[in-house]
C-alpha positions as CSV (number, residue, x, y, z in Angstrom):
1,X,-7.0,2.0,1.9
2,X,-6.1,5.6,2.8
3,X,-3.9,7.8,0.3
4,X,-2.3,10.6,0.4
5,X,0.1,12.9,-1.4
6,X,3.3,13.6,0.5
7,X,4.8,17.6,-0.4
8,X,8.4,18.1,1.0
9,X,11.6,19.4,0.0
10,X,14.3,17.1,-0.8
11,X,17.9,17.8,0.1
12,X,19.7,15.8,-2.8
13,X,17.0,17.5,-5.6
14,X,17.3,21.0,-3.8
15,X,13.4,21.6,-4.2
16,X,10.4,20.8,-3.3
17,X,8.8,17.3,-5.0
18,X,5.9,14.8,-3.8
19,X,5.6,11.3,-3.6
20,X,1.8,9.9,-3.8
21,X,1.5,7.3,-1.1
22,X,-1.1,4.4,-0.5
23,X,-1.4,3.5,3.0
24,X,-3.6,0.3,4.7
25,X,-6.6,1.0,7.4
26,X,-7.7,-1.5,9.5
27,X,-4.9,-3.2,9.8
28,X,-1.7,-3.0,12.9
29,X,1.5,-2.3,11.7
30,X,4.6,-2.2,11.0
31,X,3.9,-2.5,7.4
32,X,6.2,-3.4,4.3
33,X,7.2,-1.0,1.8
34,X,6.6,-1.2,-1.9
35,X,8.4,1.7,-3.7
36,X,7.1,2.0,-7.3
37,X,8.8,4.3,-10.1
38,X,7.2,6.0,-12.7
39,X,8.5,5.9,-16.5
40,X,10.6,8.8,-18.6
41,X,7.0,10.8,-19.3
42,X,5.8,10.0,-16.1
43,X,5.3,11.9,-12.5
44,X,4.2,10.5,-9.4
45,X,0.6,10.4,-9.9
46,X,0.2,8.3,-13.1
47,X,0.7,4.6,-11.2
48,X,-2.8,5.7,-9.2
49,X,-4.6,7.1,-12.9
50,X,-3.5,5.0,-15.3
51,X,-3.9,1.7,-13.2
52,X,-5.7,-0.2,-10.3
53,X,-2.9,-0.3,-8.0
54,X,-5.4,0.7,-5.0
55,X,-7.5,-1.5,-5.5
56,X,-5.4,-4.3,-6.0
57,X,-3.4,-4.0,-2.4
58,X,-6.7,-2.8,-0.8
59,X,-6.1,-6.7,1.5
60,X,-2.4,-5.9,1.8
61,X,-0.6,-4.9,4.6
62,X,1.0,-2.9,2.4
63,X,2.4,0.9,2.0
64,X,2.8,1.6,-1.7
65,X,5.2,4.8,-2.0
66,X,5.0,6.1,-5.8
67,X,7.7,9.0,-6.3
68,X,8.1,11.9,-8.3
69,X,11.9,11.4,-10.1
70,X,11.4,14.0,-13.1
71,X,13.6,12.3,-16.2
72,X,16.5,11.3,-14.0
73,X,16.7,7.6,-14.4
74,X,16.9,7.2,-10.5
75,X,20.6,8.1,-11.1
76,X,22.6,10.9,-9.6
77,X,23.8,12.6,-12.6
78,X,26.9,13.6,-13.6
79,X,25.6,16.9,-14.4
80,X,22.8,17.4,-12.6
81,X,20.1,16.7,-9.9
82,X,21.2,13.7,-7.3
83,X,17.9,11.9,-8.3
84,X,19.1,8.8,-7.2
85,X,19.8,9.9,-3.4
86,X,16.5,11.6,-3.4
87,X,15.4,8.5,-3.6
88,X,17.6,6.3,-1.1
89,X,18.3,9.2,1.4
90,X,15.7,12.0,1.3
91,X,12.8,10.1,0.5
92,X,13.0,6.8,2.0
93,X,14.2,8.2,5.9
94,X,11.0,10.8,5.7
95,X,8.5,7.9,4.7
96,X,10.3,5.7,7.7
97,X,10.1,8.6,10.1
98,X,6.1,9.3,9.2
99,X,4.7,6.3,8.7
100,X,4.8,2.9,10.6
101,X,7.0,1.2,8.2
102,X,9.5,-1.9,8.7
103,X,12.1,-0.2,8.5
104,X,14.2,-2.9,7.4
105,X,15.9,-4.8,4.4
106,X,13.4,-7.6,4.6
107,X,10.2,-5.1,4.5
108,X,11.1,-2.9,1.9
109,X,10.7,-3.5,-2.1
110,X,10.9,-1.5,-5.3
111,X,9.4,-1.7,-8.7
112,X,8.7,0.0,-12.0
113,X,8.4,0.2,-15.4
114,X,10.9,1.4,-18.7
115,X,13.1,3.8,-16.8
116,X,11.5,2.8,-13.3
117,X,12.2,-1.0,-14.5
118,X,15.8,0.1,-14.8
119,X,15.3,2.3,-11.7
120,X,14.5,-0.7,-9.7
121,X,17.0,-3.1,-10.5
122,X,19.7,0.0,-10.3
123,X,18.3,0.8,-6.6
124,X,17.6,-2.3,-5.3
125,X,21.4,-4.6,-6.8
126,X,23.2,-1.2,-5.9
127,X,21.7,-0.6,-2.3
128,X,21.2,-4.7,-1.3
129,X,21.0,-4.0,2.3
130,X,18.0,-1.8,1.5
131,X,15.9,-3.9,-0.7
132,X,15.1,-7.4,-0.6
133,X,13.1,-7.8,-3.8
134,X,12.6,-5.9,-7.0
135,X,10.6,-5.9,-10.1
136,X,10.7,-4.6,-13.5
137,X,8.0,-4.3,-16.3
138,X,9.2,-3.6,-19.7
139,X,12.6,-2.0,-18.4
140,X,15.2,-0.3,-20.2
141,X,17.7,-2.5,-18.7
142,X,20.8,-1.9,-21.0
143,X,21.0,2.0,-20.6
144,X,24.0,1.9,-18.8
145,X,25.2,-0.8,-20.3
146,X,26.9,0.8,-23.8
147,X,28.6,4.0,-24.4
148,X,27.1,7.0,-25.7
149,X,29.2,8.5,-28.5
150,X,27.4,12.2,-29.4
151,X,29.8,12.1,-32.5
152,X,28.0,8.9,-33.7
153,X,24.3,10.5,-33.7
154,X,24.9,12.5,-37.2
155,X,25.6,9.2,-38.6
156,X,22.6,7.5,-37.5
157,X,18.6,7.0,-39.4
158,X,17.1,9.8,-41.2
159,X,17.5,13.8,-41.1
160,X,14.1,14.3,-39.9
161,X,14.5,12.8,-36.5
162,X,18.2,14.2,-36.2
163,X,17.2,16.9,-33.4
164,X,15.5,14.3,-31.5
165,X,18.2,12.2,-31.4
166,X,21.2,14.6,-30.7
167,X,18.4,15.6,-27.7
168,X,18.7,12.9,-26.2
169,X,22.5,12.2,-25.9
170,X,22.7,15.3,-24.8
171,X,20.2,14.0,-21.5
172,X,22.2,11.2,-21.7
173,X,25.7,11.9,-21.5
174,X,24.4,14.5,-19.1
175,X,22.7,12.0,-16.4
176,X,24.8,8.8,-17.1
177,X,28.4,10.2,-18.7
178,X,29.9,8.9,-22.1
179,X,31.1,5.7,-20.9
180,X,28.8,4.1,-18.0
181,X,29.9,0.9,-19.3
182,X,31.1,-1.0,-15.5
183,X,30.2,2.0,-13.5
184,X,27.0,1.7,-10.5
185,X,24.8,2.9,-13.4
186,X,25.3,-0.1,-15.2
187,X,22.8,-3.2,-13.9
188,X,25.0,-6.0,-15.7
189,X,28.2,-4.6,-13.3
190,X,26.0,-4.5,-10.1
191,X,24.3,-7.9,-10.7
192,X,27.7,-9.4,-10.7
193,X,29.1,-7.6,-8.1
194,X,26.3,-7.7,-5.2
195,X,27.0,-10.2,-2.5
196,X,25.8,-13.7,-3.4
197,X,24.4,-13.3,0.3
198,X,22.5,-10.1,-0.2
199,X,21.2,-10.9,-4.1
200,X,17.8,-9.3,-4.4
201,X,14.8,-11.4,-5.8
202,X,14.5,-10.2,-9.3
203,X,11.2,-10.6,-11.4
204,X,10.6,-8.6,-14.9
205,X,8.6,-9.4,-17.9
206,X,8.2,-7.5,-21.1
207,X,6.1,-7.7,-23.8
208,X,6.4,-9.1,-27.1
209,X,5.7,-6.1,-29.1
210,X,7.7,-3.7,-27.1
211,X,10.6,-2.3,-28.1
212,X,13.1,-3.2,-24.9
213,X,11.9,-6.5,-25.5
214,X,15.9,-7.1,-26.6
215,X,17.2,-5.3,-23.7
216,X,15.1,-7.8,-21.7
217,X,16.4,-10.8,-22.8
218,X,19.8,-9.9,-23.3
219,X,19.5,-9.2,-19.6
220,X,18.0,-12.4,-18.9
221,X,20.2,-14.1,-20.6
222,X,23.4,-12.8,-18.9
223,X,21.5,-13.0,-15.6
224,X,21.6,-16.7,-16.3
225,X,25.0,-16.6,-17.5
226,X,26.4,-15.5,-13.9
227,X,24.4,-17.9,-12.3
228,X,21.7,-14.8,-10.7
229,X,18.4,-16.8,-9.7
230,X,15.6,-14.8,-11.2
231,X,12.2,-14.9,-13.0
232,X,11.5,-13.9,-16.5
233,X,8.5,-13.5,-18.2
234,X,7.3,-12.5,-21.7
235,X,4.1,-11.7,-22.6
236,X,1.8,-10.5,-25.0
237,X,1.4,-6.9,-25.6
238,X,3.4,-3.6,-26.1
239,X,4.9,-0.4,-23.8
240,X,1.8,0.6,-22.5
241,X,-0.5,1.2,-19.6
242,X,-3.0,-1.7,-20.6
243,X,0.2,-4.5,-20.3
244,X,1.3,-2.7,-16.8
245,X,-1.8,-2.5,-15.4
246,X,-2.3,-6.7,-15.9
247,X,1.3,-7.5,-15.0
248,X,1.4,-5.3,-11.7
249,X,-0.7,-7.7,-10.6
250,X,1.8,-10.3,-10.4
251,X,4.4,-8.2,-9.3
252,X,2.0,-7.9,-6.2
253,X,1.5,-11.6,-6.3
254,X,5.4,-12.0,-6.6
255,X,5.8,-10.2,-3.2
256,X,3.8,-11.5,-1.0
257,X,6.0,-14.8,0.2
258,X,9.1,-12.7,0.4
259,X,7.6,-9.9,2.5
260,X,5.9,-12.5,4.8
261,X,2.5,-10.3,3.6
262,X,-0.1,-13.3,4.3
263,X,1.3,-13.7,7.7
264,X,1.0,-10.4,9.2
């Protein structure tokens, strides 16, 4: 495999960011494309440290694009940078212009974990015509699924983690708004409202000891509810880079018969 890091200036972020990018030699393309998002803490370089992702599409026909999305939920903010675009326009057209790519619904994937896990979904049920898969480890799937209420915080656990928490509403209601509840940041409004036509394979598995386990199979459950074929795993483990590095694995394994990747 060949890698690179990609160093351009987005449009939508208004700045210059990277995207780390894992390319196959050897091999004739077009190739698929995997886009995989990094958590809240994360940049674009800690998919290639923190696991074995090369190694484990070093046989694939494969190009693995792993983003830089700063703490913007893959969401254009309502205050803010237009992380999500950066994404969908900026970055996806310059990787299909540069590299030989299949430039096409059926080619192109996305996964991540905690806010990439939400990332994911959000991209791929909001844009179905771009993605025809998508995977999430250990997501935080219900973040745009309840209001935030600032006034609320004061009211809420202990004085000592006060700050912290009126923090982050503040990031909140600044990204997603005080009431997200319905809007195209909320996954349980886009799964029911893509196209029964254009529904986007779903896989996403969380581990038992995390703390999104809930948000995972409250998810699942309504998923079922509407009738949304998916796949849902729990395993053991917590939110960490030993749990993502097994499960990406499958996530790998999960692609292959829906990007045709044993047949190229």
């Amino acid at each position: 495999m060949a890698f690179c890091e990609l160093k351009y200036f987005s449009p939508a972020l208004q700045k210059q960011t990277a995207a780390n990018i894992i390319l196959p030699e050897g091999k004739k393309g077009p190739f698929s494309v995997l886009y995989l998002l990094h958590g809240l803490s994360d940049d674009h370089t800690i998919w290639h440290r923190r696991t074995s992702i090369e190694r484990y599409v070093q046989d694939l026909p494969l190009i693995v694009v792993m983003p830089d999305n700063g703490r913007g939920w893959y969401t254009d903010a309502v205050e803010g940078p237009a992380s999500e675009t950066a994404i969908v326009l900026d970055l996806m057209n310059l990787v299909d212009s540069l590299f030989p790519t299949r430039a096409e619904r059926a080619g192109r994937c996305v996964a991540g974990l905690s806010m990439g896990g939400y990332g994911a979904f959000k991209l791929a049920l909001k844009y179905p015509n771009k993605f025809c898969a998508a995977v999430s480890h250990s997501g935080a799937l219900g973040i745009g699924h309840f209001p935030l209420r600032p006034e609320e915080v004061d009211s809420v656990g202990d004085d000592a983690n006060l700050e912290e928490r009126r923090r982050w509403m503040r990031e909140m209601v600044r990204i997603f708004g005080e009431d997200p509840v319905g809007s195209t940041n909320d996954l349980y409004a886009l799964a029911k409202q893509v196209p029964q036509s254009l529904r986007p394979a779903l896989r996403f598995d969380c581990g038992t000891e995390d703390f999104l386990l809930d948000q995972n199979r409250s998810f699942h459950s309504y998923l079922a509810e509407i009738g949304y074929p998916h796949q849902y795993e729990e395993f053991p483990g917590g939110h960490d880079w030993s749990y993502w590095d097994r499960h990406v694995q499958e996530t790998l394994q999960f692609f292959r018969p829906i990007l045709s990747l044993d047949q190229v």
